[in-house]
N, CA and C atoms of all chains as a GROMACS GRO file, in nm:
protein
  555
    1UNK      N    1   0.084  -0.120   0.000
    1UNK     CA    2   0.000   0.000   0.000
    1UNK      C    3   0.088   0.126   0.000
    2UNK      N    4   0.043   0.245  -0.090
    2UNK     CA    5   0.094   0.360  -0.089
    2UNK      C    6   0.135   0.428   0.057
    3UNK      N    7   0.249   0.484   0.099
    3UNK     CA    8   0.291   0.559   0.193
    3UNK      C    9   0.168   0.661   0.229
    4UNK      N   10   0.089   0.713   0.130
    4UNK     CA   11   0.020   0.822   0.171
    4UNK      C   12  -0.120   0.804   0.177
    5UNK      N   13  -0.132   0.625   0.236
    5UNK     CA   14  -0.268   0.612   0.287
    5UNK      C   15  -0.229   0.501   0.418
    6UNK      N   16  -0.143   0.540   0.452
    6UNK     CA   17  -0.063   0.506   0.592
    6UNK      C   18  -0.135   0.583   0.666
    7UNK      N   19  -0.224   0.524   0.740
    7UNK     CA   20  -0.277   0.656   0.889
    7UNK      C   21  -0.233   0.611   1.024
    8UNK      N   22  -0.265   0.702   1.133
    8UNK     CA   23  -0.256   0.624   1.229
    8UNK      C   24  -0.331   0.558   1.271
    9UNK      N   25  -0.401   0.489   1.382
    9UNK     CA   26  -0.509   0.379   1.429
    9UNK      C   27  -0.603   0.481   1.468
   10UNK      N   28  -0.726   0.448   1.428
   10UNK     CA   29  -0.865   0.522   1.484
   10UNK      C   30  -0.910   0.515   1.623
   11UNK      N   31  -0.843   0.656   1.713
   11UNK     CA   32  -0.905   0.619   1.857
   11UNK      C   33  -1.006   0.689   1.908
   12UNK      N   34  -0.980   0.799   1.834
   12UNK     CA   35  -1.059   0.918   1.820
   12UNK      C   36  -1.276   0.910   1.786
   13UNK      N   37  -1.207   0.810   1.636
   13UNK     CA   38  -1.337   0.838   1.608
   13UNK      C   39  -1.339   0.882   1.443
   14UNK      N   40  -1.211   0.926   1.425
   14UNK     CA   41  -1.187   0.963   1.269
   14UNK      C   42  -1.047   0.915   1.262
   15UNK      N   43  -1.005   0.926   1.161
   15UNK     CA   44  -0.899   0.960   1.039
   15UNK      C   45  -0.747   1.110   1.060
   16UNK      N   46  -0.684   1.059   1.138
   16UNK     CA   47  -0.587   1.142   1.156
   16UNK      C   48  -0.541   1.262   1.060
   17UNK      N   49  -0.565   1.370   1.017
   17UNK     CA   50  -0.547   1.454   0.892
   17UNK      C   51  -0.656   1.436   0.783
   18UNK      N   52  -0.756   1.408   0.819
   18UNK     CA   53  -0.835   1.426   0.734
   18UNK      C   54  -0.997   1.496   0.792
   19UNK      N   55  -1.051   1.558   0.687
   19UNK     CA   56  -1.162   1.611   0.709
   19UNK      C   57  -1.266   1.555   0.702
   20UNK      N   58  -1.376   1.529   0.817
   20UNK     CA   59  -1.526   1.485   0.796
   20UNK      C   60  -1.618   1.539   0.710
   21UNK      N   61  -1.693   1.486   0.601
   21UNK     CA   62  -1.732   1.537   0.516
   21UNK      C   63  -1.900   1.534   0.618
   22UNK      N   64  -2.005   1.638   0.608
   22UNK     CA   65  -2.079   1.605   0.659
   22UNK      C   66  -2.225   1.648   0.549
   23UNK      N   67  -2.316   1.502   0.565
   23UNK     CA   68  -2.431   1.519   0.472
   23UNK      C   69  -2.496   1.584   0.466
   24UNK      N   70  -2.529   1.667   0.587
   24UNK     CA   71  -2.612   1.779   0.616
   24UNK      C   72  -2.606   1.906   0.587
   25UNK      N   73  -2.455   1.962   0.548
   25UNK     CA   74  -2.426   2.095   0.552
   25UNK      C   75  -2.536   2.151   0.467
   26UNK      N   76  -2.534   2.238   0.464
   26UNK     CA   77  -2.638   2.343   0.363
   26UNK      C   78  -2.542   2.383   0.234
   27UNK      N   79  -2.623   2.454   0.189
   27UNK     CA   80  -2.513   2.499   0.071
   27UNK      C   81  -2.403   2.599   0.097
   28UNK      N   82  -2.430   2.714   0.188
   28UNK     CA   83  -2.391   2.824   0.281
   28UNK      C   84  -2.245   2.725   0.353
   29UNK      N   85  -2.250   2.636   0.403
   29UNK     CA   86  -2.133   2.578   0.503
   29UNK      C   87  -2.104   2.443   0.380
   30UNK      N   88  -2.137   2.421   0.245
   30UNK     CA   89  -2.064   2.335   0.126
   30UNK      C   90  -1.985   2.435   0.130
   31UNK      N   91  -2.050   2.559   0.064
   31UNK     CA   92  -1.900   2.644  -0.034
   31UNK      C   93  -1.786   2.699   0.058
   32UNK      N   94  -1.839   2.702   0.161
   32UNK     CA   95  -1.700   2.736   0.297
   32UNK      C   96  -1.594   2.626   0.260
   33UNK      N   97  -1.661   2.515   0.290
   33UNK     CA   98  -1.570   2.422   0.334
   33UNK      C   99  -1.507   2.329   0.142
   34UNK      N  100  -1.570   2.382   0.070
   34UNK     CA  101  -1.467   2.395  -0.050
   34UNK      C  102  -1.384   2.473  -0.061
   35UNK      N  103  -1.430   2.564  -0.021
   35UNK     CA  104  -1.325   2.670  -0.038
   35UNK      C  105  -1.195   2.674   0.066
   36UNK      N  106  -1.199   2.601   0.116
   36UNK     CA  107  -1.098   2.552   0.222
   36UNK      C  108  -1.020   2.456   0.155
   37UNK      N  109  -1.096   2.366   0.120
   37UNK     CA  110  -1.036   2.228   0.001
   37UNK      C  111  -0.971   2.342  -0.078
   38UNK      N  112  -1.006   2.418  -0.138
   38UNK     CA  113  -0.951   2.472  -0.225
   38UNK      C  114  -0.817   2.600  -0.247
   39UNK      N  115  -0.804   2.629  -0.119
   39UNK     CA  116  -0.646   2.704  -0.085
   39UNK      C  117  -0.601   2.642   0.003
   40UNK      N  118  -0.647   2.530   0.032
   40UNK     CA  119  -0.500   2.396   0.068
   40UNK      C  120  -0.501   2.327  -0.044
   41UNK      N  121  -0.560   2.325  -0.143
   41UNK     CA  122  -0.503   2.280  -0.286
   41UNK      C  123  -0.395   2.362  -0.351
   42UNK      N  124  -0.450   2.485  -0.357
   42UNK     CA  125  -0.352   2.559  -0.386
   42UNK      C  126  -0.227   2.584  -0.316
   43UNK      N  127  -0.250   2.583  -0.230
   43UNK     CA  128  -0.104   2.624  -0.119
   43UNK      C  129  -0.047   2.506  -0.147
   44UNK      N  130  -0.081   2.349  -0.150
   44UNK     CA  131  -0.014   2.233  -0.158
   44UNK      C  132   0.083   2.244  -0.332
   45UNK      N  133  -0.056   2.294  -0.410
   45UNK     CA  134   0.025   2.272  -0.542
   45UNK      C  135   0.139   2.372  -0.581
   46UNK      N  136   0.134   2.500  -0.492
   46UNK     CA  137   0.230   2.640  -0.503
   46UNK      C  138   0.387   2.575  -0.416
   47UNK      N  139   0.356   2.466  -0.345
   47UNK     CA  140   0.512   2.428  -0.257
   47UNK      C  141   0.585   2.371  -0.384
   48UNK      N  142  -2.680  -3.340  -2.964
   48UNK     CA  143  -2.695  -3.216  -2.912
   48UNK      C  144  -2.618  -3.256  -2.767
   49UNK      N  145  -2.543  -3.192  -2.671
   49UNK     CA  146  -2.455  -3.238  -2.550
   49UNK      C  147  -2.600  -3.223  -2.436
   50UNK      N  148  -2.516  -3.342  -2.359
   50UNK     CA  149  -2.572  -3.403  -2.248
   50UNK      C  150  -2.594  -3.297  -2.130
   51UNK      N  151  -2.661  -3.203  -2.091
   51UNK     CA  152  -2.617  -3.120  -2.039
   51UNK      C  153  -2.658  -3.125  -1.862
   52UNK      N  154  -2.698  -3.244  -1.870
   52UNK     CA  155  -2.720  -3.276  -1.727
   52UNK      C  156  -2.576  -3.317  -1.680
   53UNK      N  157  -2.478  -3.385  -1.770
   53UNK     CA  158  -2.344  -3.402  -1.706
   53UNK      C  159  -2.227  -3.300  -1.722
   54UNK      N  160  -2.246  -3.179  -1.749
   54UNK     CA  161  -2.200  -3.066  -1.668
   54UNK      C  162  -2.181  -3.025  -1.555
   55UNK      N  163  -2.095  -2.992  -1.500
   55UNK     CA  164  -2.061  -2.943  -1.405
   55UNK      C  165  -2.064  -2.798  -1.378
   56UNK      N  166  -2.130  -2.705  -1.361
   56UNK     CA  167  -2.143  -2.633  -1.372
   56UNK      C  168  -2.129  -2.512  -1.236
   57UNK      N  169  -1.988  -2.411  -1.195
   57UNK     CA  170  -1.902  -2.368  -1.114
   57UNK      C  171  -1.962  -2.212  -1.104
   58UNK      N  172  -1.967  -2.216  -0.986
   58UNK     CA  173  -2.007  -2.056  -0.970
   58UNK      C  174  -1.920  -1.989  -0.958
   59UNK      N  175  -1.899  -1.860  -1.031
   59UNK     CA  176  -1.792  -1.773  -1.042
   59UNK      C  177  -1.863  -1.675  -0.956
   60UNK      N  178  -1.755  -1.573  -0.828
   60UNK     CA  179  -1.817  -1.460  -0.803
   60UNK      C  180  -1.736  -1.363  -0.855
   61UNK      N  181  -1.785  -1.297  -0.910
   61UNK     CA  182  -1.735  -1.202  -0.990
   61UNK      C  183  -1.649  -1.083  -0.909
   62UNK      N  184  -1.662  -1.048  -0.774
   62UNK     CA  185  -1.669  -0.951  -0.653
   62UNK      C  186  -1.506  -1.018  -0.660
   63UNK      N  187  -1.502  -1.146  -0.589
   63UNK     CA  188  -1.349  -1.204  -0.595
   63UNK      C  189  -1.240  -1.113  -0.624
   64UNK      N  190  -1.228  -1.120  -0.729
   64UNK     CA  191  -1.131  -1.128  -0.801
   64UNK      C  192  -1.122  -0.952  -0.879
   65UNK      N  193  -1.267  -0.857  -0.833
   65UNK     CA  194  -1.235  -0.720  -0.877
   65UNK      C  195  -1.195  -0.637  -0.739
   66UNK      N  196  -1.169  -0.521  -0.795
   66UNK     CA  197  -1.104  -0.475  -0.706
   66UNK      C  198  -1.195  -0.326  -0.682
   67UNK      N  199  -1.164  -0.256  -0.556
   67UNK     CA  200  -1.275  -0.164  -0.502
   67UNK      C  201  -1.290  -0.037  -0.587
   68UNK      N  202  -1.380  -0.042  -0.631
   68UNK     CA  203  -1.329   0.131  -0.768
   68UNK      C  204  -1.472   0.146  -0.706
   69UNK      N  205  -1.491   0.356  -0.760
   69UNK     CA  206  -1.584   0.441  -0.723
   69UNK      C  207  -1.589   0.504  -0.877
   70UNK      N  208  -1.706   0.511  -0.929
   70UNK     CA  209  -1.682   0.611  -1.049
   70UNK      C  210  -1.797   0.718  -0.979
   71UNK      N  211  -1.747   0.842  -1.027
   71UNK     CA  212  -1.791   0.984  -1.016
   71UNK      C  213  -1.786   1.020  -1.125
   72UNK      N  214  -1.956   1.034  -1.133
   72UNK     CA  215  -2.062   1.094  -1.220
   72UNK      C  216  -2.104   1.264  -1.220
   73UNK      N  217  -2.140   1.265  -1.284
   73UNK     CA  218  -2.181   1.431  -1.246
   73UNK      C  219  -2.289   1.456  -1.147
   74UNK      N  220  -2.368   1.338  -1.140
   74UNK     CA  221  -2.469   1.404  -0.989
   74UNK      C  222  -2.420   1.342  -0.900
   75UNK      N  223  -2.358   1.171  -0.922
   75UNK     CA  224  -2.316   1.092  -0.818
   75UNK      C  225  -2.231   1.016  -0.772
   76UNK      N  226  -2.200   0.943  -0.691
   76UNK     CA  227  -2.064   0.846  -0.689
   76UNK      C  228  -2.097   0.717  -0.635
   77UNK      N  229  -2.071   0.638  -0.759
   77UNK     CA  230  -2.113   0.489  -0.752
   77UNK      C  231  -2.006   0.367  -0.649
   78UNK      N  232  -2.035   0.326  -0.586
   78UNK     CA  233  -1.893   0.224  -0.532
   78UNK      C  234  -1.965   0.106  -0.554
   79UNK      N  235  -1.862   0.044  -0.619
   79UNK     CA  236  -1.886  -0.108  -0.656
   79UNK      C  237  -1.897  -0.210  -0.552
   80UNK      N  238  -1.946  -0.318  -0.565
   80UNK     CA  239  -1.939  -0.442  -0.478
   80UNK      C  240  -1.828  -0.454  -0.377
   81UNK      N  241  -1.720  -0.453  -0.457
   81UNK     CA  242  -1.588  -0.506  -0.383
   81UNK      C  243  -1.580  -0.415  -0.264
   82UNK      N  244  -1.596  -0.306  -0.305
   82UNK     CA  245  -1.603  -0.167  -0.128
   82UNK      C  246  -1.666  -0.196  -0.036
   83UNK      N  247  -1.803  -0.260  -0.126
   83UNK     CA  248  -1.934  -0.301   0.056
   83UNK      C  249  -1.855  -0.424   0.073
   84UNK      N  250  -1.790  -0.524   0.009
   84UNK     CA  251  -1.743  -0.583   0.058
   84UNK      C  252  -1.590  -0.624   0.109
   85UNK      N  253  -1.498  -0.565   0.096
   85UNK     CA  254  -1.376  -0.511   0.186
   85UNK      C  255  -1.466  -0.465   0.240
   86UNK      N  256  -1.550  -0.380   0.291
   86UNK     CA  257  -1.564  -0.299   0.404
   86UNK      C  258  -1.638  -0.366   0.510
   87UNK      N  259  -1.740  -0.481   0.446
   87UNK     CA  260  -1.777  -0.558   0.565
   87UNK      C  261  -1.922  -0.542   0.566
   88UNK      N  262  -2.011  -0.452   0.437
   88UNK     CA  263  -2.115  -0.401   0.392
   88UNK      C  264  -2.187  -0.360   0.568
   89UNK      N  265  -2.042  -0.215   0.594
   89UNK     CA  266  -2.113  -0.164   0.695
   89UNK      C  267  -2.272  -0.073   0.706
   90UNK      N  268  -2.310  -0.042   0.812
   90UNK     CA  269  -2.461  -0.003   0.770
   90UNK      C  270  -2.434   0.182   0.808
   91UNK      N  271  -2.308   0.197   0.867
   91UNK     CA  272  -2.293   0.370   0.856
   91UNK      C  273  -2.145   0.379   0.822
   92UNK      N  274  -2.135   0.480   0.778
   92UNK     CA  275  -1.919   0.493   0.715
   92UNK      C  276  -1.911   0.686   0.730
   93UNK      N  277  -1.802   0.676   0.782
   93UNK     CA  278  -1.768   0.842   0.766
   93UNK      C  279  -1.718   0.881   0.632
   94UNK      N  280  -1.753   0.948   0.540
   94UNK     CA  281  -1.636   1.035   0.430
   94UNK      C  282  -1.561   1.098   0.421
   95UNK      N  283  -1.498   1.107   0.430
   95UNK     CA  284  -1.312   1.188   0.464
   95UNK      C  285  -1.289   1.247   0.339
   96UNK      N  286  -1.209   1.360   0.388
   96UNK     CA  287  -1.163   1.430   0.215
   96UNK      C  288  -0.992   1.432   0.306
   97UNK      N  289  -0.909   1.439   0.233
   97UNK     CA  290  -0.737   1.514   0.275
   97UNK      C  291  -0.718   1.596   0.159
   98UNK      N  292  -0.706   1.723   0.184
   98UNK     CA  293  -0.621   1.836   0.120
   98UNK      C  294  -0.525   1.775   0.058
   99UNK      N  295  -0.429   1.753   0.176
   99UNK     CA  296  -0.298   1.780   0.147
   99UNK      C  297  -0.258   1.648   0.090
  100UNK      N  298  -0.300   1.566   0.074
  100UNK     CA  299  -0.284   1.430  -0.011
  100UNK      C  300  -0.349   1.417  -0.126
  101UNK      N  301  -0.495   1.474  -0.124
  101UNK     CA  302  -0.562   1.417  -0.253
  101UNK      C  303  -0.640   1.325  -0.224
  102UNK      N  304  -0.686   1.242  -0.078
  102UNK     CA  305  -0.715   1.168  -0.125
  102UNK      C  306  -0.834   1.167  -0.068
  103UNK      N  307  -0.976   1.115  -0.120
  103UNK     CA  308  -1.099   1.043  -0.055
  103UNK      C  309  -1.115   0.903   0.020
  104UNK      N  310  -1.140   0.874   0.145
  104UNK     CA  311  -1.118   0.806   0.184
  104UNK      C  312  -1.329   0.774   0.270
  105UNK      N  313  -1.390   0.638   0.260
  105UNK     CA  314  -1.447   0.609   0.315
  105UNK      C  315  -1.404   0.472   0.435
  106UNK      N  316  -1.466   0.550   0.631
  106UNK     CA  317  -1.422   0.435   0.683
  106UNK      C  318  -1.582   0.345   0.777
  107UNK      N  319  -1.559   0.271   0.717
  107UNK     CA  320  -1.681   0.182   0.840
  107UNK      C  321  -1.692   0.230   0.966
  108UNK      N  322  -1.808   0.270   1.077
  108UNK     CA  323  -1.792   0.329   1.179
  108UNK      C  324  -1.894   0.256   1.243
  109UNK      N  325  -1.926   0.321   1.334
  109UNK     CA  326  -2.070   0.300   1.438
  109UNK      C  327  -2.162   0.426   1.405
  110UNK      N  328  -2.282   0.400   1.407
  110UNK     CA  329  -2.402   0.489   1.430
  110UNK      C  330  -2.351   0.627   1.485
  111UNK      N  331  -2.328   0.606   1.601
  111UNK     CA  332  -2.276   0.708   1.694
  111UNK      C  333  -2.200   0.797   1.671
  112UNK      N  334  -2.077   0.757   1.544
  112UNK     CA  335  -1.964   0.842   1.558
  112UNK      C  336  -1.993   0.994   1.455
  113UNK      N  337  -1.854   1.082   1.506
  113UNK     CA  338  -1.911   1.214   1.465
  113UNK      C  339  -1.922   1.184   1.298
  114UNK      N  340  -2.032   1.244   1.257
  114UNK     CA  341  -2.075   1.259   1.075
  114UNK      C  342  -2.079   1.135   1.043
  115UNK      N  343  -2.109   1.025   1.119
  115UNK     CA  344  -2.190   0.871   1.019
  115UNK      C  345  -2.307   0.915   0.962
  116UNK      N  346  -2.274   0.874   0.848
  116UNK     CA  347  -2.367   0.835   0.764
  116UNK      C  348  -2.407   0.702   0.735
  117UNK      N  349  -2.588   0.727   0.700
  117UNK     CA  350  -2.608   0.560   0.675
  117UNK      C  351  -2.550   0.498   0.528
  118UNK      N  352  -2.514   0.406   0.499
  118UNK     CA  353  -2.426   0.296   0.374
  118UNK      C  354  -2.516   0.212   0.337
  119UNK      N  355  -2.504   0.084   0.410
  119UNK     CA  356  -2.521  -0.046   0.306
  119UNK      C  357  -2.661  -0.130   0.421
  120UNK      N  358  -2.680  -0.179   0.349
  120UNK     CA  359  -2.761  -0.293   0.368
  120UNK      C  360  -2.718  -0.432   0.409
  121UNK      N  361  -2.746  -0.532   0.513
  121UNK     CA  362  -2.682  -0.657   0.534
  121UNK      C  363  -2.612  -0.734   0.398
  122UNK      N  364  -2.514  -0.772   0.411
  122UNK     CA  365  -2.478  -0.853   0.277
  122UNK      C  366  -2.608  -0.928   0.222
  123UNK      N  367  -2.694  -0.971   0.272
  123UNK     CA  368  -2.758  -1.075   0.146
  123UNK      C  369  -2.848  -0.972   0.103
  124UNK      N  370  -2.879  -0.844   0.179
  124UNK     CA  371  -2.994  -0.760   0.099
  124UNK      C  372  -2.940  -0.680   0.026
  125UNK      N  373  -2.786  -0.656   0.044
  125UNK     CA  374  -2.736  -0.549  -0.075
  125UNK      C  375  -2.716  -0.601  -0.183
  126UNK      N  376  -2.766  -0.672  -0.278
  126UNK     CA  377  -2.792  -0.692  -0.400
  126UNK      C  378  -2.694  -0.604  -0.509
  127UNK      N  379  -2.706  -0.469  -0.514
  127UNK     CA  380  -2.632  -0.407  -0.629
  127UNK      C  381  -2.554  -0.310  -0.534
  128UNK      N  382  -2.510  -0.263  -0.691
  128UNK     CA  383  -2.402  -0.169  -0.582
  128UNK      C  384  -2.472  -0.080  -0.533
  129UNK      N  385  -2.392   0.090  -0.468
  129UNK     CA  386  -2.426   0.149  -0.352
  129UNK      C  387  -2.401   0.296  -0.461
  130UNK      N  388  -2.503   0.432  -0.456
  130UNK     CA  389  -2.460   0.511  -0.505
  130UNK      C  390  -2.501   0.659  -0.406
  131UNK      N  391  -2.413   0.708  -0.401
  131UNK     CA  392  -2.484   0.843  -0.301
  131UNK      C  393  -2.470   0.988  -0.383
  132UNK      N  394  -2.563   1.066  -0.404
  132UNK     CA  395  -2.589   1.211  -0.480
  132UNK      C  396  -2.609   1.279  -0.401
  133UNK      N  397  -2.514   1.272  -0.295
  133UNK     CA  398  -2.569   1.354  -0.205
  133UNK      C  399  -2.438   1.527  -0.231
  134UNK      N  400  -2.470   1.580  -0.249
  134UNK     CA  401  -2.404   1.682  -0.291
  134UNK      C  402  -2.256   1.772  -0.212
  135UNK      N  403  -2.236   1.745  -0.103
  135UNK     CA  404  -2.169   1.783  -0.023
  135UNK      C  405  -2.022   1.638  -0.044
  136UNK      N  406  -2.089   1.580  -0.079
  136UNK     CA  407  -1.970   1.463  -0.088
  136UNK      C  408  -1.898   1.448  -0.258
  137UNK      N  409  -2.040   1.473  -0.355
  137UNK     CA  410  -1.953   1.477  -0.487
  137UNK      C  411  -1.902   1.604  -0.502
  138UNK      N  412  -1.919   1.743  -0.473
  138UNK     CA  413  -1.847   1.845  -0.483
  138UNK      C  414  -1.716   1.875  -0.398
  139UNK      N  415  -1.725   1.767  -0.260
  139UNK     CA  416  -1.554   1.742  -0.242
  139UNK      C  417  -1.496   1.711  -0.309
  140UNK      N  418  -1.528   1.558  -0.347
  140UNK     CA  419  -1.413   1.491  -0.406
  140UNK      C  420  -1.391   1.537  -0.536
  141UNK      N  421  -1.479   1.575  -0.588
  141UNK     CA  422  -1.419   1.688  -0.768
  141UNK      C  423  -1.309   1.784  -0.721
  142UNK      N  424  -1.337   1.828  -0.590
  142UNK     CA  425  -1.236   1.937  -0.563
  142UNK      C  426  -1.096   1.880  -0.532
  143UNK      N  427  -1.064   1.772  -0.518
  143UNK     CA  428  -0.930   1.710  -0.498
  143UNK      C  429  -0.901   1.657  -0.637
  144UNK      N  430  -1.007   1.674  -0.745
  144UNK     CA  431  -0.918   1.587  -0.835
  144UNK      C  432  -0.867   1.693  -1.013
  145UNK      N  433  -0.784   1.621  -1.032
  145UNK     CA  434  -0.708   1.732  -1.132
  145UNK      C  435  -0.792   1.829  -1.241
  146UNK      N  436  -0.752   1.962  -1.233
  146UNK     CA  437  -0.821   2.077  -1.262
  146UNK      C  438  -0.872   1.979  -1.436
  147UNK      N  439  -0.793   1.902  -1.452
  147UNK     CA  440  -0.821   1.870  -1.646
  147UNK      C  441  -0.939   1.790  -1.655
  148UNK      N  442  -0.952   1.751  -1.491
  148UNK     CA  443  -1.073   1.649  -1.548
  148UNK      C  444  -1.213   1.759  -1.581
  149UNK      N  445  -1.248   1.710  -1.605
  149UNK     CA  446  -1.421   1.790  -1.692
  149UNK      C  447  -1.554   1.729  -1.611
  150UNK      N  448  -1.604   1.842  -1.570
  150UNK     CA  449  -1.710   1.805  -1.459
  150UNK      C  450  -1.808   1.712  -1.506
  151UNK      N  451  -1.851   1.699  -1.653
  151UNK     CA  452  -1.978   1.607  -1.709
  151UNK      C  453  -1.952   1.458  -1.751
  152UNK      N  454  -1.757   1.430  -1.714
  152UNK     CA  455  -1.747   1.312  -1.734
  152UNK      C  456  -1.755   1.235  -1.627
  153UNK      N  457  -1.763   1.118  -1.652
  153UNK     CA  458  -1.727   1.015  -1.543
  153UNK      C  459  -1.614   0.942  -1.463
  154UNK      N  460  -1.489   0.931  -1.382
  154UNK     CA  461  -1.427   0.885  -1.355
  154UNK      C  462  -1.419   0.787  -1.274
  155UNK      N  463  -1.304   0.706  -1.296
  155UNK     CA  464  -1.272   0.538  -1.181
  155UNK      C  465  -1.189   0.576  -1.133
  156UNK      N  466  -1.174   0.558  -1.012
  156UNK     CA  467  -1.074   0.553  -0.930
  156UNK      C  468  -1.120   0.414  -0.850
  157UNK      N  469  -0.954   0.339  -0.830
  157UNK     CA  470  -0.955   0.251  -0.779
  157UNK      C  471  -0.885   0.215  -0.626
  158UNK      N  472  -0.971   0.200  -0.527
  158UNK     CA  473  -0.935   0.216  -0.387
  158UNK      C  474  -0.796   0.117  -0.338
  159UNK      N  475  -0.781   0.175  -0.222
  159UNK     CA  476  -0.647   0.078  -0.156
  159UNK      C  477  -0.733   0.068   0.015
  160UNK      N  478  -0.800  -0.079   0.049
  160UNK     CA  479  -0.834  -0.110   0.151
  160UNK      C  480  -0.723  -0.125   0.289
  161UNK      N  481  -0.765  -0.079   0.373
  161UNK     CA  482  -0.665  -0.103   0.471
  161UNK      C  483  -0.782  -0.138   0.605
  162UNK      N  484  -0.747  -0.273   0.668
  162UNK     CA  485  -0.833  -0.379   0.740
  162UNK      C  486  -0.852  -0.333   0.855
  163UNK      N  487  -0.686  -0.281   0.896
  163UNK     CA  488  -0.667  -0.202   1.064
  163UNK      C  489  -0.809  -0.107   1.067
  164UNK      N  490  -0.792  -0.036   0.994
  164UNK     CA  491  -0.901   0.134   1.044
  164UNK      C  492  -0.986   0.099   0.980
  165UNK      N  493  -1.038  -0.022   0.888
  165UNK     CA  494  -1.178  -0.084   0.830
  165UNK      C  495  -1.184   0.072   0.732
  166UNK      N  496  -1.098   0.109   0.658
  166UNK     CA  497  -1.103   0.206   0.576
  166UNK      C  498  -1.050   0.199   0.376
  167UNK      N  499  -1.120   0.249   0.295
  167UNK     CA  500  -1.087   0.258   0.182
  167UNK      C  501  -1.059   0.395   0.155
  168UNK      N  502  -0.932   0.408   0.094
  168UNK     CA  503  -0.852   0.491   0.067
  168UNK      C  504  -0.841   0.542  -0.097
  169UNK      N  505  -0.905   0.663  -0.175
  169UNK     CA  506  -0.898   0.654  -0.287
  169UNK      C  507  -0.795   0.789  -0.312
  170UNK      N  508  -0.721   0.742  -0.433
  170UNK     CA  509  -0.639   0.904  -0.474
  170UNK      C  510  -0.653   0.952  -0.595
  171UNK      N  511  -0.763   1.062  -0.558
  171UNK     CA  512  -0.813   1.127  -0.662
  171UNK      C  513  -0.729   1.208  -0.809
  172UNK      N  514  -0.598   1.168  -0.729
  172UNK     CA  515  -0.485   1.183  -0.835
  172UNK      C  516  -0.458   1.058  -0.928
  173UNK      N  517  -0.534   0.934  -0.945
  173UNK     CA  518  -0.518   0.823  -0.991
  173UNK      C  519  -0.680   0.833  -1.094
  174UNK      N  520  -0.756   0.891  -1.054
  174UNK     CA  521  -0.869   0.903  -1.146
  174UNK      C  522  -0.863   0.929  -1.266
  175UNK      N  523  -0.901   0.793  -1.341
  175UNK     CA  524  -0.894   0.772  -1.523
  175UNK      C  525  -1.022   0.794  -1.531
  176UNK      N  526  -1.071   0.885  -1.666
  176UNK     CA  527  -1.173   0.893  -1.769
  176UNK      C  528  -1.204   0.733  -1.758
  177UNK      N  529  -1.358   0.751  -1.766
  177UNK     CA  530  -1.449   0.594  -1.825
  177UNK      C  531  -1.482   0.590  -1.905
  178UNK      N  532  -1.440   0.513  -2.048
  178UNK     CA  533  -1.449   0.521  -2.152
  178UNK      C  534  -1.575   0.534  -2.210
  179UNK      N  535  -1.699   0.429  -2.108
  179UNK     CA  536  -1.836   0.398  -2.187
  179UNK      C  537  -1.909   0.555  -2.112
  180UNK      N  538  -1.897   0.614  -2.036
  180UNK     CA  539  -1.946   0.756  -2.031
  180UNK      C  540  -1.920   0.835  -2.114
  181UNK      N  541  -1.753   0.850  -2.111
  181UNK     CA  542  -1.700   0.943  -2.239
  181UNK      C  543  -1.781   0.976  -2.351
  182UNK      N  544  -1.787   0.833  -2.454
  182UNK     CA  545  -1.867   0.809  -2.568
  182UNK      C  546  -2.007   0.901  -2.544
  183UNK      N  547  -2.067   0.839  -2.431
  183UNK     CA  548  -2.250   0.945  -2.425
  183UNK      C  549  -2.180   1.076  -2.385
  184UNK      N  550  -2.074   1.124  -2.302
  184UNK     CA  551  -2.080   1.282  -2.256
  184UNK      C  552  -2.031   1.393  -2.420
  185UNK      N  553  -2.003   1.297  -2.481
  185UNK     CA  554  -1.986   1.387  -2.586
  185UNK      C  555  -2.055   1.419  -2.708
   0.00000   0.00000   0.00000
C-alpha cells in the first residue's frame, strides 16, 4: 500500500489529517468548506 | 446435441477477483461491490476528504460516531451496488481531483483497503476517464 494512505489507528473516532465530510451541511457551510479544500489545494500545489 | 445434465457447472463470483473502484458521475458516486465488501457491507461509514494528499477516503464506523452516515444494507440484501448524490460529498471529491478532469465526465478511481481502520482509501490523483461515459458525454 501507498505511503500516503498510511494513517494512524482510529481512537478518536476519525482519520488522523483528514476532514469529515458532513451530509447535512447546507449549501452556505458546502461552499466554505470547498473553499478551504480549495487554498489547501492551492497552497499544496504552489510548494 | 450435448448431455447437459453431465456438466458441471461452477459458480464464479465475480466480486473475488475485482477490485474496489468508485466512479464519479456528475450528480453521483457509484462504489462497486468489492467496497461493501472489503468494508464488511457496513450499515454507517464516515467520508473523509485530505487536502494535502488528494485523497478520498471512506471508513466503516458506528451509528454514533461524529458525521456517520447511513451505507449499506446486510450482505444478502445489498444486491447491487451502492450510489450516493448527495451533494456535499460529490463536490468534495471533484475538488481534490485534477483541474483537467471535466465536470460532465465520469471517472474510476480505484481504492487501496486497509483492514486495521476498516477504511478505503482513494487518490483522486489516480482518477482515469471511463471510456463507456465518455462516448455518451460527448
Amino acid at each position: 500500500m501507498p505511503n500516503k494512505f498510511v494513517v494512524a489507528r482510529v481512537k478518536s473516532g476519525r482519520l488522523r489529517g483528514f476532514y469529515l465530510i458532513d451530509p447535512a451541511w447546507n449549501n452556505e457551510e458546502r461552499n466554505k468548506f470547498i473553499n478551504i479544500l480549495k487554498s489547501l489545494n492551492e497552497s499544496e500545489d504552489s510548494q | 446435441m450435448k448431455n447437459f445434465k453431465n456438466i458441471n457447472f461452477d459458480i464464479i463470483d465475480l466480486t473475488v477477483n475485482a477490485t474496489p473502484d468508485i466512479y464519479i458521475n456528475k450528480n453521483n458516486i457509484t462504489f462497486t461491490k468489492k467496497v461493501l465488501e472489503d468494508l464488511g457491507y457496513p450499515a454507517n461509514v464516515q467520508y473523509c476528504v485530505s487536502a494535502e494528499n488528494k485523497v478520498f477516503a471512506v471508513r466503516a464506523c458506528k451509528s454514533n460516531e461524529a458525521k456517520s452516515t447511513p451505507f449499506s444494507k446486510p450482505k444478502g440484501e445489498q444486491t447491487t451496488t451502492l450510489s450516493t448524490s448527495n451533494k456535499n460529498f460529490i463536490e468534495s471529491v471533484r475538488t481534490l481531483m485534477k483541474d483537467s478532469c471535466k465536470p460532465k465526465l465520469r471517472y474510476k478511481v480505484t481504492g487501496y483497503f486497509d483492514a486495521e481502520t476498516r477504511t478505503i482509501f482513494f487518490d483522486m490523483e489516480e482518477a482515469v476517464e471511463d471510456a463507456f461515459r465518455t462516448q455518451r458525454a460527448e
